[in-house]
C-alpha positions in Angstrom: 0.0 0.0 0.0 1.2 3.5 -1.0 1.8 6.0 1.8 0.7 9.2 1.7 3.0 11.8 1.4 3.6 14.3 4.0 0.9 12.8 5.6 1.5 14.2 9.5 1.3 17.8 7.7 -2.1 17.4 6.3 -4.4 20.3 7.3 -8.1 21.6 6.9 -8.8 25.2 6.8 -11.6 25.8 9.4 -13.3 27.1 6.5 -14.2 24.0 5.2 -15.5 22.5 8.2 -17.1 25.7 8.9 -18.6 27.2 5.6 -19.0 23.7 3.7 -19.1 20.6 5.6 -21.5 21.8 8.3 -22.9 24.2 6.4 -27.0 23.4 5.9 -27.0 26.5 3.5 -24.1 25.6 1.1 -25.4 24.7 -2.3 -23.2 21.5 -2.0 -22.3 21.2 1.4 -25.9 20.7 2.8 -26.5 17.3 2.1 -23.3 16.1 4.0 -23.9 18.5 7.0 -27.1 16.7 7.4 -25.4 13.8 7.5 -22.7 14.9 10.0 -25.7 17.1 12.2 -27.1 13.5 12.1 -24.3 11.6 13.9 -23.4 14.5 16.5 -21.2 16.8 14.6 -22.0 20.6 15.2 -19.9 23.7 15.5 -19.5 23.1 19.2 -17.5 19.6 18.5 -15.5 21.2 15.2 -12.1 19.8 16.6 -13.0 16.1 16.7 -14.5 16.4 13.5 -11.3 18.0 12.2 -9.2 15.3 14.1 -11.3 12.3 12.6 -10.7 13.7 8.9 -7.1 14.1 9.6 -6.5 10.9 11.1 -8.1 9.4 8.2 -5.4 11.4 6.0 -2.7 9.7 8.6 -3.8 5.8 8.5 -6.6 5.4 5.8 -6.2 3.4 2.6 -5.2 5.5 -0.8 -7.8 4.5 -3.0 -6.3 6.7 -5.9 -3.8 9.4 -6.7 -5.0 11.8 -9.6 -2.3 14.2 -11.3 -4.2 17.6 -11.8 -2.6 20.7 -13.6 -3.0 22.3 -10.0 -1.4 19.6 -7.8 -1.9 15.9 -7.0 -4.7 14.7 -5.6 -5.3 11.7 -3.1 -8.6 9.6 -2.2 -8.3 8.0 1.2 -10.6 5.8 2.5 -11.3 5.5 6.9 -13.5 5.3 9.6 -14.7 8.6 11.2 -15.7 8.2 15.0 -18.7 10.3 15.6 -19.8 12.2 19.1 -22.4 9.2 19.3 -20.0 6.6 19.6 -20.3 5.5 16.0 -18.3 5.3 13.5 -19.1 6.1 9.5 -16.9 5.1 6.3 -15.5 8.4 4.7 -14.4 9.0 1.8 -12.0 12.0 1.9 -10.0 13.9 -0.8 -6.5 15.8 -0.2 -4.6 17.9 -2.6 -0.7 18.5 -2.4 -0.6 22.0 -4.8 1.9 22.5 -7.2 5.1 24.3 -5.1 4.0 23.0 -2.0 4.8 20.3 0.8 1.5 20.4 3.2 -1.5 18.1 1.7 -5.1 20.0 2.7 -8.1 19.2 2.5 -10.7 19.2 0.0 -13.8 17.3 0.5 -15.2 14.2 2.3 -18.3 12.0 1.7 -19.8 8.7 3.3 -19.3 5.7 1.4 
C-alpha cells in the first residue's frame, strides 16, 4: 500500500469545516452536514471532526492518486468516529498543490 505523502502535515482550513461541511445553507455542502448534524457533529465539537478527517489522512487506505494541472490529488478511505459513539466510512480527498509540501483538505463524503 502507497503511503501518503507528508501525511503528518495534512491540514483543513476551518473554512471547510465551517462554511461547507457543516454548512446546511451551502449549495453542496448541505447534504453532507445533514449527514454529519445527524451523527453528532455541530460547530460546538468542530475539533473532533477535524481530528477524525485528519486521522483518516494519517492511517486510511489511498484509493487513488489523480495528477491535476494544479497539484496531486489523493482519495483516502477511513473510519470517522462520531460524538455518538459510531463510526461512518469516509471517503476524503486531499490535494498537495503544485510548489507545496503540506497536503489540505478538500472534500469528504460517506461511502
Amino acid at each position: 500500500m502507497m503511503e501518503f505523502p507528508n501525511r503528518e502535515n495534512a491540514y483543513i482550513p476551518l473554512s471547510k469545516l465551517e462554511d461547507y461541511l457543516l454548512s446546511e445553507t451551502h449549495s453542496v455542502g448541505k447534504s453532507k452536514a445533514k449527514l454529519l448534524r445527524s451523527v453528532g457533529f455541530n460547530e460546538m465539537n468542530i475539533d473532533m471532526l477535524m481530528q477524525g478527517l485528519i486521522s483518516i489522512a494519517h492511517s486510511g487506505d489511498i484509493k487513488e492518486v489523480l495528477s491535476a494541472p494544479y497539484g496531486v490529488k489523493y482519495v483516502i478511505d477511513g473510519l470517522l468516529r462520531t460524538p455518538a459513539g459510531s463510526s461512518i466510512e469516509m471517503r476524503t480527498i486531499w490535494i498537495t498543490d503544485k510548489d507545496q509540501v503540506r497536503p489540505r483538505f478538500v472534500t469528504a463524503y460517506p461511502l
